[in-house]
KOLMI-575405 format. One record per residue: residue number from 1; residue in three letters; x, y, z of N, C-alpha, C, CB in turn. Coordinates in Angstrom, 1 decimal, m for minus. Glycine has a CB too. Example, Ala and Ser with C-alpha at 12.3 -4.5 7.8 and 13.67 -1.06 7.14 Angstrom:
R pos code   n_px   n_py   n_pz  ca_px  ca_py  ca_pz   c_px   c_py   c_pz  cb_px  cb_py  cb_pz
R   1  ALA   13.2   m5.7    7.8   12.3   m4.5    7.8   13.2   m3.3    7.8   11.3   m4.5    9.0
R   2  SER   12.8   m2.2    7.1   13.7   m1.1    7.1   12.9    0.0    7.9   14.1   m0.6    5.7
This chain:
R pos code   n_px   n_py   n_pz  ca_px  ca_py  ca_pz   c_px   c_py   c_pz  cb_px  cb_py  cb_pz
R   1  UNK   46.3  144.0   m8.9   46.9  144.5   m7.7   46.3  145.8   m7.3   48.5  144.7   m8.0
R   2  UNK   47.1  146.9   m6.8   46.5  148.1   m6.6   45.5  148.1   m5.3   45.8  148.6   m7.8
R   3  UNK   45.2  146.8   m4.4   44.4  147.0   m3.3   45.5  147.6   m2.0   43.7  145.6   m3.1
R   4  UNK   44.7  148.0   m1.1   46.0  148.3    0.4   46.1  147.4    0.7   45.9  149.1    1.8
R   5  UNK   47.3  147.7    1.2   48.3  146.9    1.4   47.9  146.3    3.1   49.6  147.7    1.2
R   6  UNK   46.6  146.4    3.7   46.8  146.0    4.7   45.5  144.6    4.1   46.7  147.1    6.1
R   7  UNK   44.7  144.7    3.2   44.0  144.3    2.8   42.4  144.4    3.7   44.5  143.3    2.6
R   8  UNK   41.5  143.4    3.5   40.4  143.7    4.2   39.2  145.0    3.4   41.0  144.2    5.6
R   9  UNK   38.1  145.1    4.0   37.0  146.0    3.5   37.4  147.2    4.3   35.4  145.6    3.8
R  10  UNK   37.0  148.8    3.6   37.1  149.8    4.2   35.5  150.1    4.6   37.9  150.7    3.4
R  11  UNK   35.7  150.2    5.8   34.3  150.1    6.1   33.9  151.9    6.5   34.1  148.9    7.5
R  12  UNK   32.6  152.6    6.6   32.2  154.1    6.8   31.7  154.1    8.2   31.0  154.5    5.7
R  13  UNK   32.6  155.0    8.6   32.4  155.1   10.0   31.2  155.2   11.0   32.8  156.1   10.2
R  14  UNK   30.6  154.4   11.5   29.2  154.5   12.1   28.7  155.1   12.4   28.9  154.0   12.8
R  15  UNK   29.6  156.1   13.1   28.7  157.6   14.1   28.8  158.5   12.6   29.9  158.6   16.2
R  16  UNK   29.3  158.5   11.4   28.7  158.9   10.5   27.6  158.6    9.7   29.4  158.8   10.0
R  17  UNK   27.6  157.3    9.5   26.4  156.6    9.4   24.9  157.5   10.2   26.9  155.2   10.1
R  18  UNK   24.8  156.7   11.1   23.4  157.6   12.3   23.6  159.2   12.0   23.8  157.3   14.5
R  19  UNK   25.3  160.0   12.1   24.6  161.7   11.7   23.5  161.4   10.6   26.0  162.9   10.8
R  20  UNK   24.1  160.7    9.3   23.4  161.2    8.6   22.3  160.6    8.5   24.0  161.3    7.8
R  21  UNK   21.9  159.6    8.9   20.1  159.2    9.3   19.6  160.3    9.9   19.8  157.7   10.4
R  22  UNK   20.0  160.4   10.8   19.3  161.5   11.8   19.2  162.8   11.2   20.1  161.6   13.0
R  23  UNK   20.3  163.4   10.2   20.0  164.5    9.0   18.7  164.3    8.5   21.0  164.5    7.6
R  24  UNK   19.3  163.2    7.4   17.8  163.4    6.3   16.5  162.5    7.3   18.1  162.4    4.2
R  25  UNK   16.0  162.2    8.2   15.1  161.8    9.2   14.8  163.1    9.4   15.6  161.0   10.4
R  26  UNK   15.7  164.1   10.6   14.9  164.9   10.7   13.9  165.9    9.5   15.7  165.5   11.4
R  27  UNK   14.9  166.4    8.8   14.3  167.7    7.5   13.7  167.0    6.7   15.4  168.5    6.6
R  28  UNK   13.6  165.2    6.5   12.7  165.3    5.5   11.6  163.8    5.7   13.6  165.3    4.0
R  29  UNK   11.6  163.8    7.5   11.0  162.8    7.6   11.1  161.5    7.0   10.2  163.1    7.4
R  30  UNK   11.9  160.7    6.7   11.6  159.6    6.1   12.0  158.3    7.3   12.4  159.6    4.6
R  31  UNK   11.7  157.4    6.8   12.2  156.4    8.0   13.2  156.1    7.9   11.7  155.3    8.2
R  32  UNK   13.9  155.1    8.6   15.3  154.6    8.9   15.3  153.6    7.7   15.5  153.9   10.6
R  33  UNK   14.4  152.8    7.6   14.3  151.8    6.9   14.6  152.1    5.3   13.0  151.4    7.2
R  34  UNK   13.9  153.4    4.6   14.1  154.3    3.5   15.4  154.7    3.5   13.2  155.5    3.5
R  35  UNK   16.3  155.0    4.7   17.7  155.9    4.4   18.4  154.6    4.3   18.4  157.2    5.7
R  36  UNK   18.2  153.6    5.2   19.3  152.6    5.1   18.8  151.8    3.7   19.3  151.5    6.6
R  37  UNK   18.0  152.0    2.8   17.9  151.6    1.7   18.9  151.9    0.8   17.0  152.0    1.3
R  38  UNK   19.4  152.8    1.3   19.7  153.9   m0.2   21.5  153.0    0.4   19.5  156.6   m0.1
R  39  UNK   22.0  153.6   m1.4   23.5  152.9   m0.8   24.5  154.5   m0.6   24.4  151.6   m2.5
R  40  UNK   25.8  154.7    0.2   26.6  155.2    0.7   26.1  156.6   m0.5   28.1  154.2    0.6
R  41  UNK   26.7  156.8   m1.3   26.7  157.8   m2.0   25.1  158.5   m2.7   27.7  157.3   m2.9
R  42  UNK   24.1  157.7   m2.3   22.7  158.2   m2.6   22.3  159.2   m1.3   21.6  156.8   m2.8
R  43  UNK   22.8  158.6   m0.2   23.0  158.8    0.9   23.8  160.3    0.7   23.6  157.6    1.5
R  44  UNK   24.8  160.4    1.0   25.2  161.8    1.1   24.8  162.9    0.1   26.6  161.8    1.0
R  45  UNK   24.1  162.2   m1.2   23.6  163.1   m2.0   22.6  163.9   m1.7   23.4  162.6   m2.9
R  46  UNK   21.6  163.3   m0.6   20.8  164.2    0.0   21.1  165.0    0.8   20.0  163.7    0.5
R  47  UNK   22.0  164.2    1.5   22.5  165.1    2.7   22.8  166.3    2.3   23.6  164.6    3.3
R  48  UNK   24.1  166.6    1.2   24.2  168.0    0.8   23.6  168.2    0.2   24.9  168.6    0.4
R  49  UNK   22.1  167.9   m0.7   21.0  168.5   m1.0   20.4  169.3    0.0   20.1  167.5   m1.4
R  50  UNK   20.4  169.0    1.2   19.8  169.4    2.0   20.3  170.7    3.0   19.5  168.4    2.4
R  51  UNK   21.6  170.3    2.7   22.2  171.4    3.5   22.7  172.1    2.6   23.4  171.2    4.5
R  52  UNK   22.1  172.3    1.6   22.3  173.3    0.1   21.0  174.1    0.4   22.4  172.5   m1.7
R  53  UNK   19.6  173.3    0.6   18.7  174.2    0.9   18.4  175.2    1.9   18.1  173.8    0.9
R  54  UNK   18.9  174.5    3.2   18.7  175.2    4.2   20.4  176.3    4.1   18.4  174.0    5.5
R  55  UNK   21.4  176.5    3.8   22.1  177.5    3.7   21.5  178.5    2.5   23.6  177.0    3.6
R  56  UNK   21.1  178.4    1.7   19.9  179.2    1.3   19.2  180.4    1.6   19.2  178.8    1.4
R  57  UNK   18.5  179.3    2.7   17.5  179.9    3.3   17.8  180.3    4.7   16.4  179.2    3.3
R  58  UNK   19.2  180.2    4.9   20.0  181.2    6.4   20.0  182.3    5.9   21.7  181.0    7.0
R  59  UNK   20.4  183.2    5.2   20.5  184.8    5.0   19.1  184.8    4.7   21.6  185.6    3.8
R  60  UNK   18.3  184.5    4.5   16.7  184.9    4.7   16.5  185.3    5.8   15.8  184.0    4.4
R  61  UNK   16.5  183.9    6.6   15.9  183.7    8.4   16.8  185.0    9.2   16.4  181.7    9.4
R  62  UNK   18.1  185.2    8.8   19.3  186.5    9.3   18.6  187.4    9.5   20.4  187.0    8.3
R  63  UNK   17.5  187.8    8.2   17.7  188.9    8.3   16.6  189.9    9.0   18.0  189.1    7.2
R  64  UNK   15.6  188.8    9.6   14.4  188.9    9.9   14.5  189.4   11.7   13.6  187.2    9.5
């Protein structure tokens, strides 16, 4: 038991989806084909990989 109660798949919001292609696409170049490889949670792992690096490197660029 323990599924909702409305049943059906929970599916990840699409215009979430494309942000985050379009994230890791821009900063690290890769293709569409490579990000839609990866599954849901490989996926966001870069994502805040990436926005771990670049908040970083904001009080650097600040201060210039």
């Amino acid at each position: 038991m323990g599924g909702s109660p409305l049943g059906g798949v929970i599916v990840y919001p699409l215009d979430r989806l494309y942000e985050e292609i379009a994230y890791i696409a821009h900063h690290w170049h890769w293709s569409y084909d490579q990000i839609m490889q990866m599954d849901h949670s490989e996926r966001r792992g870069w994502v805040d990989q990436i926005a771990d690096i670049y908040a970083r490197l904001k009080p650097a660029t600040e201060e210039q």
